[in-house]
N, C-alpha and C positions, 0 to 999 in steps of 0.2 A: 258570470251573469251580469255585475253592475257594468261592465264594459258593455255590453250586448246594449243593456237600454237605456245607457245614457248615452252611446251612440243613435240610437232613434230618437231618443229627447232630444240631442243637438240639431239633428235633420229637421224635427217638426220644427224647433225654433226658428232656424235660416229662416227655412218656409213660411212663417207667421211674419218674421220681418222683412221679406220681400215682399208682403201682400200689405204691409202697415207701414210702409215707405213716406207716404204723405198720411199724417194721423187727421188731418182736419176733414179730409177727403172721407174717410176710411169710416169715420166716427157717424158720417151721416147717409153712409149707405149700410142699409141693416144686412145686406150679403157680405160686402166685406167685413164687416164689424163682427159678424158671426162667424165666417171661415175664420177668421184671426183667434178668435176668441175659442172657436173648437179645439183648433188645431194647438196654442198655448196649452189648452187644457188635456189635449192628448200628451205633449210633452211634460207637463207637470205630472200628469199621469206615473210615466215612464221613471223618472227622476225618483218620484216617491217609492217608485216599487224595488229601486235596486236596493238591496243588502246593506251594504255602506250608508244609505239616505235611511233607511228602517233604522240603523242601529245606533246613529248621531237624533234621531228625532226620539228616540227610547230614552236615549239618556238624557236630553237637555230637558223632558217633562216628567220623568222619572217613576214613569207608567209603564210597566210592562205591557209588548206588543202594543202601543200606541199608535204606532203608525200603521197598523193593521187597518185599523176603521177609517186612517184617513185617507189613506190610497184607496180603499171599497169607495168610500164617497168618493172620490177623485174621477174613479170608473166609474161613476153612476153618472155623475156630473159630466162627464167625456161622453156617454150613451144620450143625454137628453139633448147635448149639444150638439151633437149628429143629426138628431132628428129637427133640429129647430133650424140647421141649417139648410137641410134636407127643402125645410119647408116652404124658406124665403127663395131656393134656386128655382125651385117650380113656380114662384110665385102667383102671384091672387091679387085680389082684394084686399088691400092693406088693415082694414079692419079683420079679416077673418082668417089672415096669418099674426097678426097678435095675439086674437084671441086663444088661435093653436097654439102657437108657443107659449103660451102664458097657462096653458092645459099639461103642456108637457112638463113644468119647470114644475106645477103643482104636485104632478105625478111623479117626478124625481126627486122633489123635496123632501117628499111623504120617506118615501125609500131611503134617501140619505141621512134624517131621524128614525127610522128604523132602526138601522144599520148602528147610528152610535150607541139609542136605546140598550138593545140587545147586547152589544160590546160593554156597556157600563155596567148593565146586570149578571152576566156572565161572568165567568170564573176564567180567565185568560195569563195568569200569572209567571207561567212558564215560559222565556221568550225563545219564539222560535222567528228568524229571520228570512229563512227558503221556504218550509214544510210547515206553515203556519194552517193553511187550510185541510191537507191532510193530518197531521198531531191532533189538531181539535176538532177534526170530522165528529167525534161522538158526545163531545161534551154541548151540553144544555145550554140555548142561547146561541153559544158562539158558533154553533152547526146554523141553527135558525140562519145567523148575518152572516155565512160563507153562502146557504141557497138563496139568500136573497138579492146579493147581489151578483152572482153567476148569473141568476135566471132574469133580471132586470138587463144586463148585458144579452146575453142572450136572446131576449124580445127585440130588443134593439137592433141588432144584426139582424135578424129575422125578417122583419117589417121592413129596412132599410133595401134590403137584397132585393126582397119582392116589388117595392115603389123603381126602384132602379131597373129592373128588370121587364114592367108594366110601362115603365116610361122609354127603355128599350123598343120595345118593339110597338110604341104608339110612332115613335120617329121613325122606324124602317115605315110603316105604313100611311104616316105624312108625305115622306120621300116619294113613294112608290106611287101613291093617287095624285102629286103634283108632278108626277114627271107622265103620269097617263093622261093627266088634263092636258097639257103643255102639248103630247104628241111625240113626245122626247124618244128617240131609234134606240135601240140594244146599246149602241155605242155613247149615251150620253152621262155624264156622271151620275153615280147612283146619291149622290147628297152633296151640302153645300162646306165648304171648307167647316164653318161654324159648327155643323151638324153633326160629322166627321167627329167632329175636337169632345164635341157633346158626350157622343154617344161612346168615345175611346175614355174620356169619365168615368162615363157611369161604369163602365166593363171593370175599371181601376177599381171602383168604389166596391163591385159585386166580392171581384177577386178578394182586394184585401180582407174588407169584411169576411167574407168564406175562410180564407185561415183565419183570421180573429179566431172564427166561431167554432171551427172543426180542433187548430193547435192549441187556441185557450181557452173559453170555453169549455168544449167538449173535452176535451184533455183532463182538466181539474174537477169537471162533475164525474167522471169515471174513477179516476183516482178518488176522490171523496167517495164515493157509494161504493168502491171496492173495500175502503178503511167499513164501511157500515157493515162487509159479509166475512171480514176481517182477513181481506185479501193486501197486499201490499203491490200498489201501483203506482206509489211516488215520484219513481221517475218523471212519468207523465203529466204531473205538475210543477216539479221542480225542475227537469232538464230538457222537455219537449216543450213546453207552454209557454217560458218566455220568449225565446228568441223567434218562435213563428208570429207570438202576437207583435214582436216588433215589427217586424216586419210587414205583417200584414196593416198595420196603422201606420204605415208610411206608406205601403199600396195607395190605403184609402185616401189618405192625406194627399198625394198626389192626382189621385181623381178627381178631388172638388178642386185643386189648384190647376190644375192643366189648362180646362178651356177657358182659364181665365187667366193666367200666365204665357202662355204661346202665341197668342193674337198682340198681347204687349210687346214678348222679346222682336216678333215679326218685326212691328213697329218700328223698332229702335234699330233692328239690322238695317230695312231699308233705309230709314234714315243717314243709319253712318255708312252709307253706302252711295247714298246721292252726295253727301256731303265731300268726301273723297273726289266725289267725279265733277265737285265744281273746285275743287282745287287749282287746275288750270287757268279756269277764269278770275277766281281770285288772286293768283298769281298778277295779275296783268292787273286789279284795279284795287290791291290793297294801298298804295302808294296814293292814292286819288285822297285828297281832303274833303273831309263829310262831314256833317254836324254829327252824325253818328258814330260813337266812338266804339266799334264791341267789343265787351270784356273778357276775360279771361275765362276759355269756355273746356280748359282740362279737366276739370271736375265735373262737367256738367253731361247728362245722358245725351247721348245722340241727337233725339228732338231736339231740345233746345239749344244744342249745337249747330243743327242744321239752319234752326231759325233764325241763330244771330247772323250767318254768316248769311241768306238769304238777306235778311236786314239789310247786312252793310253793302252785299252786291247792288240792290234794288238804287242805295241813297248815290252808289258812286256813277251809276249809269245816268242818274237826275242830271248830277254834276258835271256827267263828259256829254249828254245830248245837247247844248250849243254849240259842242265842237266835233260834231261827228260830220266829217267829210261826203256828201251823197253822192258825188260825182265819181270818187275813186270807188266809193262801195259799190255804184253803177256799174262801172267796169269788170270788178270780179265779178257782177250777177251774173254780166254776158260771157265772161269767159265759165264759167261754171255751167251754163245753158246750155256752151255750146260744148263743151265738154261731156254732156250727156248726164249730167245732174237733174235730181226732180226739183222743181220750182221750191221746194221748202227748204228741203239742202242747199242749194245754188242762194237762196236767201238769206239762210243763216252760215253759210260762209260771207261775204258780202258784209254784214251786219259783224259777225267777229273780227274782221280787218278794219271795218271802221274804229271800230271798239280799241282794238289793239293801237291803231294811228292815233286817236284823239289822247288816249291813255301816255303815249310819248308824246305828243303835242304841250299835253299839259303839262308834263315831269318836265320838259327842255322852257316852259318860258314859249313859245312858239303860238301859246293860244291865245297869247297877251296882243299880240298885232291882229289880230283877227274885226277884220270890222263889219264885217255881217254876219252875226251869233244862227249857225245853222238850225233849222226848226224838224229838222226830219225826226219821228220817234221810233224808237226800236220795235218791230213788230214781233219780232223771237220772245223779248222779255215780257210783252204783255202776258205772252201763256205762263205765267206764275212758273211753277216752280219747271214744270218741262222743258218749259223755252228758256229758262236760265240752263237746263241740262244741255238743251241743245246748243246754247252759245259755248259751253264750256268742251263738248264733244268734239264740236270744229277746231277750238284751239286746240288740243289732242289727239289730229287728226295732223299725218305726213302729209306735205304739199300746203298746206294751209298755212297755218299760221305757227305754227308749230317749234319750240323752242326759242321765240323770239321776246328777247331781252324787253318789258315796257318804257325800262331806263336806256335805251338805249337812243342812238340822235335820231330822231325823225326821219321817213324815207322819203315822204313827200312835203313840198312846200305848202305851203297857207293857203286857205282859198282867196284871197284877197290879191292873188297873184306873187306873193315875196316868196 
């Protein structure tokens, strides 16, 4: 059993520190700071509940069953946390989701003093590490803080399923009367990617939650109220109830992280993916001397990869526009025209040959005789980061410019006639 959940405790962790990557960031958005901060406490949850973590927490306070009541709080503290973050993804009014959450924290406070109350007064001396809830099904008190915290969990899932469920199908019916307003045929998508991501969420949140409630939950209240007609159901707390609630709070845990995880990795794909495909073009103007020097970007996530090397293409193109030849690049437009290229293609082939010549011009000493610094500006690269795709496509391209050394001698002379 300690393997089952401090395997789901490792999982929530990742997950809490993939979503707490930038902590300054993270600290002043109350949705991240709350996913993080549930999801931590679903894992500490988990951690607390295995066998081995019960029985090192026994001994170092020398309380029997001590960690009894800390793990109930822990689940208590996991259920309000649910619901506080529940609160800020729907969001509001900033005044009237603090106020909710500051309602909820009251009402799980209450409960988590309960809970140790009743443990302190209680008679608990006997340490049981698996079968702690069924052993002490009848004894006084400690019956009390095993239904108080099932059934405080229990409201929690309860309420949670139903908001996820209401908020289900308020988005099928958003979809459905913006796409009748719009006019939109049989054939046009039934939601928007965001929506999609939304709604595959909350279904995660439903599900998990649901075994939460039916595997642990309802498992250990059955098993307890069978000890009360003096039936023996243990199994059902002891060998069915952990491993579904792990699992089901990692359902859950992956519902509120998904449509806030997926639209980032997106991100970072296409980024390293434009990035790769201006490699050609970098090829050809990392050699060019720039005031910009970019750093060392193997550590760094895709974005910011992409960005430096945008950076450095943007500064070396500044550097080779007085020496970009228009009269040769003239040439390839018309042979590209008449080739049966579209005017955009045919121009940015054109513009990458110049690019490509100035780029040896400058590596050979060749741009040093030049006595009228040419003024033509690249119109590919104005389009930010496409028209960089697009110059880098052409040199990638058979026939073009394609495998051509920037160090290598010059094919044309200077305009200056040498």
């Amino acid at each position: 059993m300690s393997y089952v959940v401090y395997l789901a405790a490792a999982i929530l962790g990742m997950a809490a520190v993939l979503l707490f990557r930038r902590p300054r960031q993270a600290l002043t958005n109350p949705l991240t700071a709350s996913t993080c901060v549930s999801i931590l406490i679903g894992a500490c949850c988990f951690s607390a509940a295995a066998p081995a973590t019960l029985a090192t927490v026994n001994n170092m306070t020398g309380i029997a069953n001590f960690g009894a009541p800390m793990t109930y709080s822990l689940i208590s503290a996991y259920s309000c946390s649910l619901f506080i973050l529940l609160i800020y993804w729907r969001g509001g009014p900033v005044v009237t989701l603090r106020r909710t959450a500051l309602a909820f924290i009251g009402v799980y406070g209450l409960l988590i003093a309960a809970i140790i109350t009743l443990f302190t007064v209680g008679d608990a001396h006997v340490e049981r590490l698996r079968d702690l809830d069924t052993y002490y099904a009848n004894t006084p008190y400690i019956r009390e803080m095993i239904v108080l915290y099932l059934l405080g969990h229990l409201v929690c899932c309860l309420v949670i399923c139903g908001v996820c469920l209401r908020w289900t199908r308020q988005l099928r019916q958003e979809t459905a009367s913006s796409a009748a307003a719009d006019g939109a045929g049989p054939g046009a998508p039934a939601a928007s990617k965001g929506d999609r991501l939304l709604r595959a969420g909350l279904w995660l949140i439903v599900i998990g939650l649901g075994m939460d409630m039916s595997g642990f939950v309802l498992a250990k209240i059955i098993a307890v109220t069978a000890r009360w007609y003096g039936r023996d159901l243990d199994f059902l707390s002891t060998t069915v109830a952990p491993p579904l609630a792990s699992v089901g709070a990692v359902i859950c845990s992956l519902g509120f992280v998904l449509p806030r995880i997926v639209p980032a990795v997106g991100a970072q794909w296409r980024s390293l993916r434009h990035y790769r495909r201006l490699a050609p073009l970098w090829k050809v103007l990392r050699h060019v001397p720039t005031a910009f020097v970019s750093p060392s970007t193997w550590y760094r996530l895709p974005q910011s990869r992409l960005r430096m090397r945008e950076m450095a293409i943007h500064d070396a193109l500044l550097v080779l526009t007085p020496h970009l030849d228009e009269r040769a690049g003239s040439g390839v437009l018309r042979r590209a025209l008449a080739a049966g290229c579209d005017p955009t293609a045919a121009r940015a082939k054109a513009e990458a040959s110049m690019v490509v010549e100035a780029a040896r011009q400058l590596a050979w000493g060749a741009a040093d005789s030049l006595t009228e610094p040419g003024t033509y500006e690249l119109r590919t690269s104005k389009d930010a980061s496409r028209g960089l795709l697009r110059l880098a496509q052409e040199l990638n391209t058979p026939g073009t410019v394609v495998g051509v050394d920037p160090l290598a001698a010059p094919t044309h002379g200077t305009r200056n006639g040498s």
